[in-house]
C-alpha positions in Angstrom: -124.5 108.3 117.4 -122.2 110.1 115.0 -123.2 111.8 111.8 -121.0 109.4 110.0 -122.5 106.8 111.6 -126.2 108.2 110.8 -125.3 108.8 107.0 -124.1 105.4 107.0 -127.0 103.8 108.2 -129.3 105.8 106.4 -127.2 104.7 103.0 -127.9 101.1 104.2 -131.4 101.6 104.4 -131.7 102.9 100.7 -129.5 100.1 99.5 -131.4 97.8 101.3 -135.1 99.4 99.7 -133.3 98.7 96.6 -131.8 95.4 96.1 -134.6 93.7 98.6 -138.1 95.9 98.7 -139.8 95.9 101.7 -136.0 94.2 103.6 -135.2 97.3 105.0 -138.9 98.0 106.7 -138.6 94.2 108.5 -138.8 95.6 111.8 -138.7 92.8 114.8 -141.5 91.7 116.5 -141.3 87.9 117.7 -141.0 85.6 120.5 -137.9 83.8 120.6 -137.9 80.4 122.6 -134.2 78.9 123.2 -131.5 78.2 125.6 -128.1 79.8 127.2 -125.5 77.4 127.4 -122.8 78.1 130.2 -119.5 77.5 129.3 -118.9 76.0 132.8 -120.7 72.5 131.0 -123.6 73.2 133.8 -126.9 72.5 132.7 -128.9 74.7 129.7 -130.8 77.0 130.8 -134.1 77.7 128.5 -135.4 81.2 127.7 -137.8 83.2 126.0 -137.3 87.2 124.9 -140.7 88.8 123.6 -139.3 91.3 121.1 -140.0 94.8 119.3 -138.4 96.5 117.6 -138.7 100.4 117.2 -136.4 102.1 114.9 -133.1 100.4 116.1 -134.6 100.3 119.9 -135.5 96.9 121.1 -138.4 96.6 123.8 -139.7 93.9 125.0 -139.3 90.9 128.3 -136.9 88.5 128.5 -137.8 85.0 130.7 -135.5 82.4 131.8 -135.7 79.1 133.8 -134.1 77.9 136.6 -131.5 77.9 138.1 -132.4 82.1 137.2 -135.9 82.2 136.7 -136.8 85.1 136.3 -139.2 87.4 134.3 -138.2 91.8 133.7 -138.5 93.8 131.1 -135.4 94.6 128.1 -133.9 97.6 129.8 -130.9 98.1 127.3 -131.9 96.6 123.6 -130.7 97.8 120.7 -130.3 96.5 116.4 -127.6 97.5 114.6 -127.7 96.2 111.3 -129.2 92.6 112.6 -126.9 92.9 115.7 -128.6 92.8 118.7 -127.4 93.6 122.4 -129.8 93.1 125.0 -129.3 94.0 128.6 -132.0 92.6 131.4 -131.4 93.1 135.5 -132.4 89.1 136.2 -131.9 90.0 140.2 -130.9 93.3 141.8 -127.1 92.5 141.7 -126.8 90.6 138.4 -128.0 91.8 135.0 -127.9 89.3 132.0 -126.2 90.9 129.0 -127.2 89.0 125.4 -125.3 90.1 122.2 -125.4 88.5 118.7 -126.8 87.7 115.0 -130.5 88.5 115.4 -133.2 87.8 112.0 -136.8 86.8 112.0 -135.6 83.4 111.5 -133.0 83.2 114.2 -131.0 84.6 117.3 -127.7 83.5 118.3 -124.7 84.6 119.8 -122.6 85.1 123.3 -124.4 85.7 126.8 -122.5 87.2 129.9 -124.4 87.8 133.5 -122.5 90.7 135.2 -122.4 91.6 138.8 -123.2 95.2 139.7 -119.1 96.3 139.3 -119.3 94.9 135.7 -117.9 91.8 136.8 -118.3 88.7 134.6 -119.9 85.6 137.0 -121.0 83.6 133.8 -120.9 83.2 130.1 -121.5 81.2 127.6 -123.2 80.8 123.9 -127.1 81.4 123.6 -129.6 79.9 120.6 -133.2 81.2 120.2 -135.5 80.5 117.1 -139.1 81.7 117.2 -141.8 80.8 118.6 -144.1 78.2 115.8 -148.1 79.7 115.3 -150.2 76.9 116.7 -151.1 74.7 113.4 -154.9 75.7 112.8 -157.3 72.8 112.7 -158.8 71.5 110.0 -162.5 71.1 109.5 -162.3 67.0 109.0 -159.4 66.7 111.9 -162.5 68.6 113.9 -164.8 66.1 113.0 -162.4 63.3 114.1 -162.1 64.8 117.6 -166.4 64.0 117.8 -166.7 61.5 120.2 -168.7 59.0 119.0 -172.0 58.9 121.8 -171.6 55.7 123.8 -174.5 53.5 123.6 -177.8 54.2 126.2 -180.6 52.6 127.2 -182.8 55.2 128.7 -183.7 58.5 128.0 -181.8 59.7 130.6 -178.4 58.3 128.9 -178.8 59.6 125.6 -179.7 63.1 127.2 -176.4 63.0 128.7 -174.5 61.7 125.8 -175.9 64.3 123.5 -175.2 66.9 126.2 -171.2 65.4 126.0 -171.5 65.4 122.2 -172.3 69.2 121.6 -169.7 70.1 124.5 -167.2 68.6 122.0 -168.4 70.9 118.9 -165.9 72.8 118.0 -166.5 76.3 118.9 -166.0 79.5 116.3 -166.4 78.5 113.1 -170.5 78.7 112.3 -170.9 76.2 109.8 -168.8 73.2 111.4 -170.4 74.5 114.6 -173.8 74.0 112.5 -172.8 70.4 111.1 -171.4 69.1 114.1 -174.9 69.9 116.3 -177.1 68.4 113.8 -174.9 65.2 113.7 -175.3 65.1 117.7 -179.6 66.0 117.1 -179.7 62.9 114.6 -177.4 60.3 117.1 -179.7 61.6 119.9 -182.9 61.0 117.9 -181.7 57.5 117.4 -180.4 57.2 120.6 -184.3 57.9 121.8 -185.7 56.0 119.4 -184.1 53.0 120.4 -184.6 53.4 124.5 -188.5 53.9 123.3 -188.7 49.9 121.9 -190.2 48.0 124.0 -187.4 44.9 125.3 -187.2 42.4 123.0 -188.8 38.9 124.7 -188.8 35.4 123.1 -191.7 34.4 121.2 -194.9 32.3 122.9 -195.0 28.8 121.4 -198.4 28.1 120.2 -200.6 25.5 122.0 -200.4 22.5 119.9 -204.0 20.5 120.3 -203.7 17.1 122.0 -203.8 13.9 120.3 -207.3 12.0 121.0 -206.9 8.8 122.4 
């Protein structure tokens, strides 16, 4: 890297700190889920690159599905000014080289697998967004997921449908934890209750008194 090109960057930077605080320190660090799609009209191939990003140095591991599936680590990565090359060996002989627009919102740009002599054996256009957090659950959507015990006629049943309803508890969160075992107590008290009552039978009609003759 020149001076000029050093200065230049560095100028960036400052610009950056200015116009959008906290822009310029937006360092990478995501997981980018997408496809490559070969210009030959063959089928997408999906991949995933697991990215960081220190200083202008990318690190990270790139996986892709078949027909390449493979998994290795970035062994050339590199941001300049939300340009990213990547370069990955996907087998001994071919390395996959990815080059494009890369924000925390989205990667795109041109992909080329090379042999060994630099030779082009594929290319085409690649797409990656990243990866969604899992959406957390909430609290009543946890109390939806109870199963409801089934109904029992022994002692022995509502053991084992109280044992099913506190498997289902949500774990890690004390007090639904705490609400959600007390609701599977009180079904299993009634659930005892119940198998305790005698059967019901049909009542014994009185003896009526004969008629004298």
């Amino acid at each position: 890297m020149t001076l000029l090109h050093a200065l230049h960057r560095l100028l960036l930077a400052c610009l950056l700190a200015i116009l959008w605080p906290g822009a310029a320190f937006a360092m990478l660090s995501e997981v980018y889920d997408g496809v490559l799609l070969p210009d030959s009209f063959e089928n997408p191939i999906t991949i995933t690159i697991e990215v960081r990003e220190q200083g202008s140095t990318l690190i990270g591991r790139v996986k892709t599905g078949p027909p390449l599936n493979t998994s290795s680590p970035i062994y050339v990565g590199e941001n300049n000014s939300g340009k990213c090359k990547i370069r990955t060996p996907i087998t001994p002989t071919i390395t996959l080289r990815l080059f494009g627009s890369c924000h925390q919102t989205l990667y795109e740009g041109t992909y080329t697998t090379l042999t060994v002599s630099q030779e082009a054996r594929s290319h085409g256009i690649f797409r990656m967004q990243p990866r969604q957090p899992k959406k957390k659950e909430t609290e009543e959507e946890k109390n939806r997921s109870i199963k409801a015990l089934p109904p029992a006629d022994t002692l022995t049943d509502c053991i084992r449908s109280n044992t099913r309803c506190l498997l289902g508890c949500p774990r890690g969160d004390y007090n639904v934890e705490f609400l959600c075992s007390n609701r599977c107590r009180q079904k299993f008290q009634s659930c005892k209750s119940k198998s305790n009552q005698p059967p019901a039978t049909a009542p014994t009609p009185e003896a009526v008194p004969a008629e004298p003759r």
